[in-house]
DSSP file (Angstrom, degrees, kcal/mol; ACC not computed):
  #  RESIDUE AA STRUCTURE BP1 BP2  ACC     N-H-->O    O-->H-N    N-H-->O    O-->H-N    TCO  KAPPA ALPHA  PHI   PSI    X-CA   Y-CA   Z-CA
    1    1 A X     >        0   0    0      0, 0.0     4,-1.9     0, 0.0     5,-0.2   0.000 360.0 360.0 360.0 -46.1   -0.1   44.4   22.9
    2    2 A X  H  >  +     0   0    0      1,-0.2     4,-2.3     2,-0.2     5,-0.3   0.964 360.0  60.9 -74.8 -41.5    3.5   43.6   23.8
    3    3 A X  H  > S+     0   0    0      2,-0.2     4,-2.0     1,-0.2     5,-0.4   0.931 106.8  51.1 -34.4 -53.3    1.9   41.1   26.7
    4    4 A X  H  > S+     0   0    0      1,-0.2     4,-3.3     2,-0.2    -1,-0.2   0.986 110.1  49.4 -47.0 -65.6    0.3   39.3   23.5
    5    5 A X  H  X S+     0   0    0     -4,-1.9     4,-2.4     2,-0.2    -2,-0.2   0.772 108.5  43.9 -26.1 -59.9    3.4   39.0   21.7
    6    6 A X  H  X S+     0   0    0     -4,-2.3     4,-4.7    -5,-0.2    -1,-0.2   0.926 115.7  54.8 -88.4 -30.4    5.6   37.7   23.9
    7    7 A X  H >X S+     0   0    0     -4,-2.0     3,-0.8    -5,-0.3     4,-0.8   0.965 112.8  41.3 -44.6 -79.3    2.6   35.1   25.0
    8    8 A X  H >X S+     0   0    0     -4,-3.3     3,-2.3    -5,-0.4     4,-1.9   0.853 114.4  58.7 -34.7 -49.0    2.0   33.9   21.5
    9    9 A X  H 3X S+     0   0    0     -4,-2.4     4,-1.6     1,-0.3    -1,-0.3   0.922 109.8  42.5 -37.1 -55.3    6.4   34.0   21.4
   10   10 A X  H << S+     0   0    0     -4,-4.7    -1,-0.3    -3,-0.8     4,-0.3   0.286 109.5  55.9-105.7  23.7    6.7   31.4   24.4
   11   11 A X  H <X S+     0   0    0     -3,-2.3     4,-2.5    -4,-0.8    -1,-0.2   0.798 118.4  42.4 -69.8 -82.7    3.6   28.8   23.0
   12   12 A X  H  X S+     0   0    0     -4,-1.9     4,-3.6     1,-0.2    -2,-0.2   0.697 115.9  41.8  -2.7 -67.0    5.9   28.8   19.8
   13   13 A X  H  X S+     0   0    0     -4,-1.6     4,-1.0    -5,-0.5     5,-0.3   0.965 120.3  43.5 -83.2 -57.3    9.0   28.5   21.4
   14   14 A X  H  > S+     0   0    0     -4,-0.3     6,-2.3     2,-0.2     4,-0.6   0.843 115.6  49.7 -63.6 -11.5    7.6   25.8   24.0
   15   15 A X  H >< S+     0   0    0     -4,-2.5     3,-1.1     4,-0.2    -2,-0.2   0.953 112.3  47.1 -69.7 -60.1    5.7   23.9   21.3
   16   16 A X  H 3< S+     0   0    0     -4,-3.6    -2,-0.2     1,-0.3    -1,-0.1   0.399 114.4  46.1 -62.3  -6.1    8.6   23.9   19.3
   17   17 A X  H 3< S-     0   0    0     -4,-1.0    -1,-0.3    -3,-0.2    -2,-0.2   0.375 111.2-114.5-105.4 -13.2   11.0   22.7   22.5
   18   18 A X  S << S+     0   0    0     -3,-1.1    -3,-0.1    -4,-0.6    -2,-0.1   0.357  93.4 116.1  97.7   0.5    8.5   20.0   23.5
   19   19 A X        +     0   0    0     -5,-0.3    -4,-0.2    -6,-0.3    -5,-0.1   0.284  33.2 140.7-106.9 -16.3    8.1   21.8   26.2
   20   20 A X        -     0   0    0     -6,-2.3    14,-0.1    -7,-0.1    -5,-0.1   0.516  64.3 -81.6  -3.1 138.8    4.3   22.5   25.3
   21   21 A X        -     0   0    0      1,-0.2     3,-0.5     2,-0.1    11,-0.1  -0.416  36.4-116.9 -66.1 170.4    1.8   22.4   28.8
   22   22 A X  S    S+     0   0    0      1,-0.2    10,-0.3    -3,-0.1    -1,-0.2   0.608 104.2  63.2 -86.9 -12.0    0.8   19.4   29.8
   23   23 A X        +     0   0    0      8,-0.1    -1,-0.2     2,-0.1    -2,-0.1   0.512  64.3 128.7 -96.8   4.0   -3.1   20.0   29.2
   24   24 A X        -     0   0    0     -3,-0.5     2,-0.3     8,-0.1    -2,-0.0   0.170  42.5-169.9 -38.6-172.9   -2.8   20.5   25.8
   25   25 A X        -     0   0    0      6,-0.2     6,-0.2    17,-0.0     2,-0.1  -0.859  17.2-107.4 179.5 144.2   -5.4   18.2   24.2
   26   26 A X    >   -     0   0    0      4,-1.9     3,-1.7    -2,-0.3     6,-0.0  -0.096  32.8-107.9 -92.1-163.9   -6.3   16.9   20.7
   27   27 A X  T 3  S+     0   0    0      1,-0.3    -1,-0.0     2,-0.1     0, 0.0   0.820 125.9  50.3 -98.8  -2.8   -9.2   17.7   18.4
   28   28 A X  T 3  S-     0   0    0      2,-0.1    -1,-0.3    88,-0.0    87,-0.1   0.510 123.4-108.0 -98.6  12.6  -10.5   13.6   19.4
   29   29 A X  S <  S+     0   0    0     -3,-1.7    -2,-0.1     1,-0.3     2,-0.1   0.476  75.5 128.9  99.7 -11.4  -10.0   14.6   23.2
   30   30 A X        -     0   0    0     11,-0.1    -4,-1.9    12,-0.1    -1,-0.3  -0.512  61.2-104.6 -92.9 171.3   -6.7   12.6   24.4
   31   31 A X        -     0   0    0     -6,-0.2     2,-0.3    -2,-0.1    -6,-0.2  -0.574  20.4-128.0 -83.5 164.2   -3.9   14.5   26.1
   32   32 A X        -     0   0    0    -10,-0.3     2,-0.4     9,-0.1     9,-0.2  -0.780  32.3-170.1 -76.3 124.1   -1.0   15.2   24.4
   33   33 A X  E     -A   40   0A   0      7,-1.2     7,-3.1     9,-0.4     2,-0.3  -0.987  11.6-143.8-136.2 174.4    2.2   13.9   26.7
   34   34 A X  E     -A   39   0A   0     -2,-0.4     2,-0.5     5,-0.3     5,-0.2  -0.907   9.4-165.4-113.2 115.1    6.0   14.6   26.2
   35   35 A X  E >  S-A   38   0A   0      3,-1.1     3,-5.4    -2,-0.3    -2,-0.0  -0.993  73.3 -36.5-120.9 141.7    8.7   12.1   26.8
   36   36 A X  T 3  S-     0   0    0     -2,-0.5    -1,-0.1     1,-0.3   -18,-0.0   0.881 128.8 -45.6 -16.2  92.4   12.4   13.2   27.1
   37   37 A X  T 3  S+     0   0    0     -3,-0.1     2,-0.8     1,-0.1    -1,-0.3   0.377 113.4 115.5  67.5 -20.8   11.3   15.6   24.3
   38   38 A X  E <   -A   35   0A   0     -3,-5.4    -3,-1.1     1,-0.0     2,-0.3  -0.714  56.8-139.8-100.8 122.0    9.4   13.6   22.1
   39   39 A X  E     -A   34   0A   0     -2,-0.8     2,-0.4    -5,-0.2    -5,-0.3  -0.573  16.3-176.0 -87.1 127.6    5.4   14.4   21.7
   40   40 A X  E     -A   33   0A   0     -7,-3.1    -7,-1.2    -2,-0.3     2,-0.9  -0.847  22.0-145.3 -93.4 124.3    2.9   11.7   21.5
   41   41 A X  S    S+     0   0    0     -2,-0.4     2,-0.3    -9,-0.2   -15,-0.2   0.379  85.1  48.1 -79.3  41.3   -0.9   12.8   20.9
   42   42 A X  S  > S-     0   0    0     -2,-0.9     4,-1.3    -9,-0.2    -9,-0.4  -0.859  70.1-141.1-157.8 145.3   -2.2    9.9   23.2
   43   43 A X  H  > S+     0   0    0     -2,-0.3     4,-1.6     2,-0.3    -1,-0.1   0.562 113.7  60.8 -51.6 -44.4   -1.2    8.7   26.7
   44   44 A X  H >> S+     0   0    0      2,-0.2     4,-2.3     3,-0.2     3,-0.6   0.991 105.2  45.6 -94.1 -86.1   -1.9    5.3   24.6
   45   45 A X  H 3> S+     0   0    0      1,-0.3     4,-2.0     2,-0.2    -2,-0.3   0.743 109.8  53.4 -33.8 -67.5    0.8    6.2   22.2
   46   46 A X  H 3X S+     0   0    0     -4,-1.3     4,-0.8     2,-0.2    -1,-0.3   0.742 104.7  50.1  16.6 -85.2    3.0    7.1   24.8
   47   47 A X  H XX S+     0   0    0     -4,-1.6     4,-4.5    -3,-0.6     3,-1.1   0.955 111.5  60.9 -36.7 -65.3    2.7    3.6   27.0
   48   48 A X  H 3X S+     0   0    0     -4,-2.3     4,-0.8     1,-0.3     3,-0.3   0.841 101.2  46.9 -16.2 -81.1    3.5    2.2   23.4
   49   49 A X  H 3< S+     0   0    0     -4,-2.0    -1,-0.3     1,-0.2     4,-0.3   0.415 113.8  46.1 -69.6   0.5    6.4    3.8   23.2
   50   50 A X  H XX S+     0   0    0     -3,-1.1     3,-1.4    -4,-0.8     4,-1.4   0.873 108.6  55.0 -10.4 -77.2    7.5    2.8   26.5
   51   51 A X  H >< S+     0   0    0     -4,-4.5     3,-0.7    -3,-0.3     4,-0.5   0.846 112.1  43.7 -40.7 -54.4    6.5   -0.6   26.0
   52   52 A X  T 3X S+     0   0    0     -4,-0.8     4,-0.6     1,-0.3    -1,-0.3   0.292 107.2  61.6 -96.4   8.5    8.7   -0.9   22.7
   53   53 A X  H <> S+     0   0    0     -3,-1.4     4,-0.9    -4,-0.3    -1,-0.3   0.389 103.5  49.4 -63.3 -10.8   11.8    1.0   24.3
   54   54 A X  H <X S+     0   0    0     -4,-1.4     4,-1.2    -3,-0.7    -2,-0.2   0.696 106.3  53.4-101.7 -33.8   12.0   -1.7   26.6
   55   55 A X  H  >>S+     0   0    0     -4,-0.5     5,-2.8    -5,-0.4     4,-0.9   0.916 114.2  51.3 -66.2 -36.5   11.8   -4.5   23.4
   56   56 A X  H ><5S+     0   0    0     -4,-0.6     3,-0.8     2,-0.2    -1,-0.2   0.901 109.4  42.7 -69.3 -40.8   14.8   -2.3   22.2
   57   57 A X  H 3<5S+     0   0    0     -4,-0.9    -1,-0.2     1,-0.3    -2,-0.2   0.593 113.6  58.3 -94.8  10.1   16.7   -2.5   25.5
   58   58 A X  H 3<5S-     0   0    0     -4,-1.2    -1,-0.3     3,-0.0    -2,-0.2   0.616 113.6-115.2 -81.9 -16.3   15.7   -6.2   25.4
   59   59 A X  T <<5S+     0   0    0     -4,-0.9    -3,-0.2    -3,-0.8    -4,-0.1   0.714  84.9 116.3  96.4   2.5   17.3   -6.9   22.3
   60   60 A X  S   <S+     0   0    0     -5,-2.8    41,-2.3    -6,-0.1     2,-0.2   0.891  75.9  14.4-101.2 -69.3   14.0   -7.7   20.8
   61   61 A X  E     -B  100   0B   0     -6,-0.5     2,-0.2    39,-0.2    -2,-0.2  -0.535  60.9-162.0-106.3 174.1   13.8   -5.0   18.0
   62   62 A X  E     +B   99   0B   0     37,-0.5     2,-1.7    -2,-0.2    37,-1.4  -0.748  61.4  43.9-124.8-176.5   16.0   -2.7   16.5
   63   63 A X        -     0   0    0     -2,-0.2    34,-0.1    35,-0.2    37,-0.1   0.357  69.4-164.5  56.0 -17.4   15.9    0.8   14.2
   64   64 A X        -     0   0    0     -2,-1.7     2,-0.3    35,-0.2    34,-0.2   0.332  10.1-177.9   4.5 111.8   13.1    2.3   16.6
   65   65 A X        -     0   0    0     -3,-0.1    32,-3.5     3,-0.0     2,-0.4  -0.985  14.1-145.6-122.8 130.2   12.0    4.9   14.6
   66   66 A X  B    S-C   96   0B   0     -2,-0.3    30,-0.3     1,-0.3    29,-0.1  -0.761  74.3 -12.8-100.5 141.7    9.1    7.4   16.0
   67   67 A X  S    S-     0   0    0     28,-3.3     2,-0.3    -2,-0.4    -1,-0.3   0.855  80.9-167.5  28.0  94.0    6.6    8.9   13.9
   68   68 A X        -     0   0    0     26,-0.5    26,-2.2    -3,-0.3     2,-0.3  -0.826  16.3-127.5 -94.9 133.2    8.2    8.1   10.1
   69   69 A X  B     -F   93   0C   0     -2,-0.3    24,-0.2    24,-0.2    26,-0.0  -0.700  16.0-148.6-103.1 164.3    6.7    9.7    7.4
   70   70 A X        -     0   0    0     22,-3.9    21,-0.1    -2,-0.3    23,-0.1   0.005   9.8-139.6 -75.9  -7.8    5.3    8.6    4.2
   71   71 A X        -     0   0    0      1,-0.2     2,-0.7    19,-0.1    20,-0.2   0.880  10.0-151.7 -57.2 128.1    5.0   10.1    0.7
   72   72 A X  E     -G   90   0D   0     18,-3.0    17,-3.3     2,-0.0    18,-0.6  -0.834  31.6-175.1-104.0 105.3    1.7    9.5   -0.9
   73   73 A X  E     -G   88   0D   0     -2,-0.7     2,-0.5    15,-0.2    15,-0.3  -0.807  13.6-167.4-105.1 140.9    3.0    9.5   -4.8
   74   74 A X  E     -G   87   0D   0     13,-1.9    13,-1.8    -2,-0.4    -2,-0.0  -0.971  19.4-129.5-119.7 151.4    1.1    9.3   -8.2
   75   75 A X  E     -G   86   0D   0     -2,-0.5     2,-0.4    11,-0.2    11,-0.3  -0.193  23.4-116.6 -68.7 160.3    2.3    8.8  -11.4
   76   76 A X        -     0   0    0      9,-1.8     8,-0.2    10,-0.0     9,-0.1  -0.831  43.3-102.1 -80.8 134.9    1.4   11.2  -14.4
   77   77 A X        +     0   0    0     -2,-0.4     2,-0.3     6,-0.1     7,-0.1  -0.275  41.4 177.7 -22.1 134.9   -0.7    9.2  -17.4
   78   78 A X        -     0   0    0      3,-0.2     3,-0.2     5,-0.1     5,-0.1  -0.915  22.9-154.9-146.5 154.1    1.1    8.5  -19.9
   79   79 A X  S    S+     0   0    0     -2,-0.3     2,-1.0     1,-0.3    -1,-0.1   0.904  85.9  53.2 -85.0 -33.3   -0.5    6.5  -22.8
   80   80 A X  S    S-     0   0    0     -3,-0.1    -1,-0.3     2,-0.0     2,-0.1  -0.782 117.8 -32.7-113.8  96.5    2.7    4.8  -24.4
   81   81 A X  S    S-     0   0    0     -2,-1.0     2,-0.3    -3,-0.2    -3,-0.2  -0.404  95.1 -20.6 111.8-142.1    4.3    3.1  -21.4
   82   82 A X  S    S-     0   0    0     -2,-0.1    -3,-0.1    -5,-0.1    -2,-0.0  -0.688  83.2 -79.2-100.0 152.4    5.0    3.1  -17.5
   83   83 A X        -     0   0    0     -2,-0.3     3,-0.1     1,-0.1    -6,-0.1   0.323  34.2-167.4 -31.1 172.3    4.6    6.9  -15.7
   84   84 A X  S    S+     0   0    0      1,-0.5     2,-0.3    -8,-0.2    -1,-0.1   0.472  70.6  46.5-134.6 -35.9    7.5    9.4  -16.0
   85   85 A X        -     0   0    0     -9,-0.1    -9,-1.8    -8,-0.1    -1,-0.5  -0.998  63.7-163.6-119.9 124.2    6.4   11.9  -13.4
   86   86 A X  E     -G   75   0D   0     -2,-0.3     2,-0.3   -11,-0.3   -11,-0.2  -0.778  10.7-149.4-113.9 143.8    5.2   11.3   -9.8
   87   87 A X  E     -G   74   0D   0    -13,-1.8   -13,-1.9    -2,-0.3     2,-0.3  -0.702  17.9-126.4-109.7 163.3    3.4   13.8   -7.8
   88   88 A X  E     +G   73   0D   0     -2,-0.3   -15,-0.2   -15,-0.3     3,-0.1  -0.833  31.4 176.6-115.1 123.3    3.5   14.1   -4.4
   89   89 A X  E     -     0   0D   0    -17,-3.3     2,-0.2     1,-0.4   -16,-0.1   0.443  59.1 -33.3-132.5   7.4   -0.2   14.1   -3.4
   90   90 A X  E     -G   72   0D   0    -18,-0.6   -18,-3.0     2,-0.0     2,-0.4  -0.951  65.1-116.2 171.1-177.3   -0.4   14.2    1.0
   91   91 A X        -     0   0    0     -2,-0.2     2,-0.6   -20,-0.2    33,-0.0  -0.984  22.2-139.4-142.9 139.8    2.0   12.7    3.3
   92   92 A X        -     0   0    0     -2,-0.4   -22,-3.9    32,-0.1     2,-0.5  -0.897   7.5-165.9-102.3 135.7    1.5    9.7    6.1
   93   93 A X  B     -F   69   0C   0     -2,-0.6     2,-0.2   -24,-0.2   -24,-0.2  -0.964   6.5-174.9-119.6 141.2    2.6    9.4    8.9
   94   94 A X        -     0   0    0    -26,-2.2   -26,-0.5    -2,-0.5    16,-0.2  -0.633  31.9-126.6-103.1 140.0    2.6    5.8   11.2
   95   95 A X  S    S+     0   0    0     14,-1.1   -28,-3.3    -2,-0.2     2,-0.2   0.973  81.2  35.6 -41.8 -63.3    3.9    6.2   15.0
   96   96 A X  E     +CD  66 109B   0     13,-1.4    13,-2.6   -30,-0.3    -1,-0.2  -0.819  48.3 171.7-112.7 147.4    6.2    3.8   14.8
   97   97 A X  E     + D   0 108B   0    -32,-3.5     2,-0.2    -2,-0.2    11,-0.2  -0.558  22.3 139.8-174.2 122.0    8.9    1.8   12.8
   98   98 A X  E     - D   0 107B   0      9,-1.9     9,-2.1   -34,-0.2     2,-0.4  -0.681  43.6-117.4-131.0 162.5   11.4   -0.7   14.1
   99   99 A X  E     -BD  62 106B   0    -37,-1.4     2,-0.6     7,-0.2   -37,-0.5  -0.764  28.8-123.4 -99.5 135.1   12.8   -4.3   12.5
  100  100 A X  E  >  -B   61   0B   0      5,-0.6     4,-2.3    -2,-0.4     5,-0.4  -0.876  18.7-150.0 -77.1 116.5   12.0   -7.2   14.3
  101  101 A X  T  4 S+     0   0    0    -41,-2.3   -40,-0.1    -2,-0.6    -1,-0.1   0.418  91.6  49.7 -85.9   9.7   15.6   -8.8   15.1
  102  102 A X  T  4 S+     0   0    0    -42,-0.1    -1,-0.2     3,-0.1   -41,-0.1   0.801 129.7  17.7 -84.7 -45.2   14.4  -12.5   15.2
  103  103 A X  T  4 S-     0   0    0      2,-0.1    -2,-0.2    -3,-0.1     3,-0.1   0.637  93.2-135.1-120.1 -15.2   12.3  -12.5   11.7
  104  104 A X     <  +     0   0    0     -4,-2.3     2,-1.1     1,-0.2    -3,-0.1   0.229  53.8 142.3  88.5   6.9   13.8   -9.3   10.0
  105  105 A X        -     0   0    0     -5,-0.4    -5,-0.6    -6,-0.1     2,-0.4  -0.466  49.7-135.0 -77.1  98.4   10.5   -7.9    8.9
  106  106 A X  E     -D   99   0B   0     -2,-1.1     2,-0.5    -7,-0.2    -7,-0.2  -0.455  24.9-166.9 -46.3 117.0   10.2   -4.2    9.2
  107  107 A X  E     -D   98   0B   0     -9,-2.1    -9,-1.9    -2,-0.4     2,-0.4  -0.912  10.6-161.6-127.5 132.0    6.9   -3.5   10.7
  108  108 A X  E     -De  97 136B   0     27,-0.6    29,-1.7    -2,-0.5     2,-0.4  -0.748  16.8-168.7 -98.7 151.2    5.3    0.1   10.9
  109  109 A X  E     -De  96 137B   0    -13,-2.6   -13,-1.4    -2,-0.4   -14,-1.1  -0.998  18.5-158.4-149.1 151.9    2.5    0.5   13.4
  110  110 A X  E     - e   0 138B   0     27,-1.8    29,-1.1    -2,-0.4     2,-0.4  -0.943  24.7-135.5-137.4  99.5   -0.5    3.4   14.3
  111  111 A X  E     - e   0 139B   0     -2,-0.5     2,-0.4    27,-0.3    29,-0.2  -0.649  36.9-162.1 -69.7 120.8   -1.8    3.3   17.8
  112  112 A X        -     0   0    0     27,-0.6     2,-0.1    -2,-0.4    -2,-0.0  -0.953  23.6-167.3-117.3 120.5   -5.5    3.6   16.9
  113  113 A X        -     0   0    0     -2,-0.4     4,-0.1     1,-0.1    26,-0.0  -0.383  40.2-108.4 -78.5 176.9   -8.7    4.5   18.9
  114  114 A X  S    S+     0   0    0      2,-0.1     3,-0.2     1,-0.1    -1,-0.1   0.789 123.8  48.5 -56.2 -36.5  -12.6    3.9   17.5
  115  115 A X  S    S+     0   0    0      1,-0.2    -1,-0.1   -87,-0.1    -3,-0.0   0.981 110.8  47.6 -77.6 -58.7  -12.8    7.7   17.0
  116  116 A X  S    S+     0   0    0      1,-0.2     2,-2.4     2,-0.1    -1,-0.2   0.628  82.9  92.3 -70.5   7.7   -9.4    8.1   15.2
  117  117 A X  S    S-     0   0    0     -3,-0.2    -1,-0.2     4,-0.1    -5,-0.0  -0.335  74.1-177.9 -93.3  57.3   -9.9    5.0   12.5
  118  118 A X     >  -     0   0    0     -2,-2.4     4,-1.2     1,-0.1     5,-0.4   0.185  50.1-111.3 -61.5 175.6  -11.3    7.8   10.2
  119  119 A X  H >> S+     0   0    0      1,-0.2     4,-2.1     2,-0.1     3,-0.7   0.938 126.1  42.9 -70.9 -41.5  -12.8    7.6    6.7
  120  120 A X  H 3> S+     0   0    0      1,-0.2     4,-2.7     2,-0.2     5,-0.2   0.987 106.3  58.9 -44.0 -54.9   -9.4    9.6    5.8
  121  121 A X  H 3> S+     0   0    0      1,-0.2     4,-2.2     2,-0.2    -1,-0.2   0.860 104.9  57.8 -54.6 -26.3   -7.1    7.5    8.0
  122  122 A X  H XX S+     0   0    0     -4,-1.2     4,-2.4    -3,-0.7     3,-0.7   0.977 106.2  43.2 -62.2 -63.9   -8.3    4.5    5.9
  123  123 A X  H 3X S+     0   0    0     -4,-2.1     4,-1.0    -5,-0.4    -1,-0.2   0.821 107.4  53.1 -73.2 -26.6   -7.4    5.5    2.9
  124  124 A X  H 3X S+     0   0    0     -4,-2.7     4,-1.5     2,-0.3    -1,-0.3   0.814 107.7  52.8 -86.3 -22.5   -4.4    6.7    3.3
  125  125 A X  H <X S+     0   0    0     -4,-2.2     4,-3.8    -3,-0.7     5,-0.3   0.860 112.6  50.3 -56.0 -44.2   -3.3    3.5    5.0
  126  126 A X  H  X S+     0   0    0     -4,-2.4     4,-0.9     1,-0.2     5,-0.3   0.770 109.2  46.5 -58.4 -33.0   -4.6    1.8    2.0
  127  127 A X  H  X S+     0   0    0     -4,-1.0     4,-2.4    -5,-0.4    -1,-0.2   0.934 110.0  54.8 -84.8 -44.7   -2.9    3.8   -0.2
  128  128 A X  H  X S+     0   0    0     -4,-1.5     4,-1.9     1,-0.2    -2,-0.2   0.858 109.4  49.2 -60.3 -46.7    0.6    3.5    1.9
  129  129 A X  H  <>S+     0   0    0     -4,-3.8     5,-0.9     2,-0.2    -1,-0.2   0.965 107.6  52.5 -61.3 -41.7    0.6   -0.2    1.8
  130  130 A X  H ><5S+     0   0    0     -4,-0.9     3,-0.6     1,-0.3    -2,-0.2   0.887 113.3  41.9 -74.5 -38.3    0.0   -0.5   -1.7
  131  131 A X  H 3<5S+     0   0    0     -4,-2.4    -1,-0.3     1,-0.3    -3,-0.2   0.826 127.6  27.2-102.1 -15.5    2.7    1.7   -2.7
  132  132 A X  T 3<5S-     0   0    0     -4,-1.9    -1,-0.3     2,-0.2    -2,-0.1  -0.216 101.9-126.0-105.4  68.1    5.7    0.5   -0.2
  133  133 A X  T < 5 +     0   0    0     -3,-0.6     2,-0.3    -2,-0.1    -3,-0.2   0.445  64.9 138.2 -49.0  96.3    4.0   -3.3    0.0
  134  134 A X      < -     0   0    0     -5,-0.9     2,-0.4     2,-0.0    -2,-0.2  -0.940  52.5-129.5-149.7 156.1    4.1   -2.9    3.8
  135  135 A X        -     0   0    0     -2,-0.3     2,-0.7   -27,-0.0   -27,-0.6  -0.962  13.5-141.9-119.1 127.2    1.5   -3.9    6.4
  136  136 A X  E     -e  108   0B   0     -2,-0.4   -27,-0.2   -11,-0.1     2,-0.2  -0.801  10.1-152.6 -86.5 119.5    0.3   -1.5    9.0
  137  137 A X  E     -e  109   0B   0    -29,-1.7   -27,-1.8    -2,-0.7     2,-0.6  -0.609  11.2-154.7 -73.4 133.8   -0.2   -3.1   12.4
  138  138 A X  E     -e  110   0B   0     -2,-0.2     2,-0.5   -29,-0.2   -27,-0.3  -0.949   8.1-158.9-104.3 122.3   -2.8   -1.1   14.2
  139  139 A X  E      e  111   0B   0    -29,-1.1   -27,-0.6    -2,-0.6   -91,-0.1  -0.886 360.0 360.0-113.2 130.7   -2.7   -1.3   18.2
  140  140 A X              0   0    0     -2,-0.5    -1,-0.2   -29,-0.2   -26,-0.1   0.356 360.0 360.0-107.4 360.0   -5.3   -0.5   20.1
């Protein structure tokens, strides 16, 4: 029993350090990899961020931000006038989100396979532009 314990303890405690094995693997089949701490659930995603640390140390972008989340809010009804109360009703999250420093345009992006472009992932992109009027770049 104490052999159990202390297994489940050091999954935790390496999930929670980044530190996680390398063969981990996600429920559409890509690997999970780890770069100076930070986990990406695609080898694709990964490369990304590679690709767009190098735009950063070009001078290209700014604000890199990795996996920003979203709030998905709805107003309450109200009959006489504009909502009063927002619920909080899921949360999004995008891989990335960095400024372009030529054109200023904050752009969010989701590195996307065919498998992961679910009926869920739809909608909740749809839902995310509409309420911060932002456009999600997808890269495949």
């Amino acid at each position: 029993m104490k052999a159990d314990a202390r297994a489940a303890w050091t999954h935790w405690h390496n999930t929670r350090l980044g530190t996680a094995p390398a063969s981990t693997r996600s429920k559409y089949g890509a690997k999970v990899v780890y770069i100076n701490g930070l986990r990406f659930d695609s080898q694709r995603e990964a490369q990304r961020y590679a690709e767009l640390t190098l735009l950063v140390s070009a001078g290209e972008i700014v604000d890199l931000e990795i996996h920003p989340g979203f709030a998905l809010m709805v107003g309450e009804q109200n009959t006489d006038g504009p909502p009063t109360v927002f619920h909080c009703i899921g949360h999004y999250h995008a891989d990335f989100r960095y400024t372009n420093v030529h054109t200023g345009n904050v752009i969010v992006e989701d590195v996307k396979s065919k498998p992961t472009r679910t009926t869920d992932y739809k909608l909740r992109k749809k839902f995310v532009e509409a309420q911060y009027q932002i456009v999600i770049v997808e890269v495949t």
